[in-house]
N, C-alpha and C positions, 0 to 999 in steps of 0.2 A: 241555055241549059246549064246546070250546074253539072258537078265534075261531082263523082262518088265520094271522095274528100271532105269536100263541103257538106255534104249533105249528112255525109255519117258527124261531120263537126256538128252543125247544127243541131241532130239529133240530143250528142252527149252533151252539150250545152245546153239546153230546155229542159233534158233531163234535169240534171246540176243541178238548173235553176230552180226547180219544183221542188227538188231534194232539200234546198237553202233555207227554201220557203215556209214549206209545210210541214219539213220533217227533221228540221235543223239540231233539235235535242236529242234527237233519236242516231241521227248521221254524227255527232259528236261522238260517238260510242264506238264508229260501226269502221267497218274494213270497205275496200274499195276492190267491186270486181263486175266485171259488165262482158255481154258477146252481145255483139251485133252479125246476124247474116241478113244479106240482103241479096235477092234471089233475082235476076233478069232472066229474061230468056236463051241466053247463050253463058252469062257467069252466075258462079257464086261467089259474093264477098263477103269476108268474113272478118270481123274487128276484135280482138279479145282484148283483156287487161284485168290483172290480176289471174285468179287458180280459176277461172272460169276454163270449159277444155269443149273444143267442138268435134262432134265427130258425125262421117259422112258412112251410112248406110247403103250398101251397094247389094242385088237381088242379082246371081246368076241365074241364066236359063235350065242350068243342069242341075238344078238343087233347091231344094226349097227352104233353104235357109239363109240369112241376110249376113253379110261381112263388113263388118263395121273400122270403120281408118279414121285414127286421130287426124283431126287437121290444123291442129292448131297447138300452141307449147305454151302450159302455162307460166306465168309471169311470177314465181317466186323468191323469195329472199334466197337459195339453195342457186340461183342461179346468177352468175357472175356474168352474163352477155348483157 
């Protein structure tokens, strides 16, 4: 069994490669930002890169309105970590 690592590498990798391939003139141009969530039965995991920004919707019982949580920081030049 592969490890959630690998699997999200492999992903951006085939991605990449597709992007190299077919859309090489166009990604000469272009910025770089990607999320990956990847949903089991017990986790969420969650991949960003670049200003992409995830965020996790939660339904209380007592309200009929959804509350929304960043969960992820995006990846900007403004940020020095």
């Amino acid at each position: 069994m592969f490890g959630i690592d690998i699997i999200v590498r492999k992903v951006i990798e085939k991605t990449n490669s597709y992007i190299l391939h077919y859309k090489a003139e166009e990604a000469q141009f272009s910025g770089t930002t990607a999320l990956i969530a990847l949903i089991t039965s017990t986790t969420i995991y969650v991949f960003n890169a670049g200003n992409s920004r995830a965020l996790l919707g939660k339904v209380y019982k007592d309200s009929p309105s959804v509350k929304s949580f960043q969960i992820t920081h995006d990846h900007t030049l403004e940020r020095f970590d």
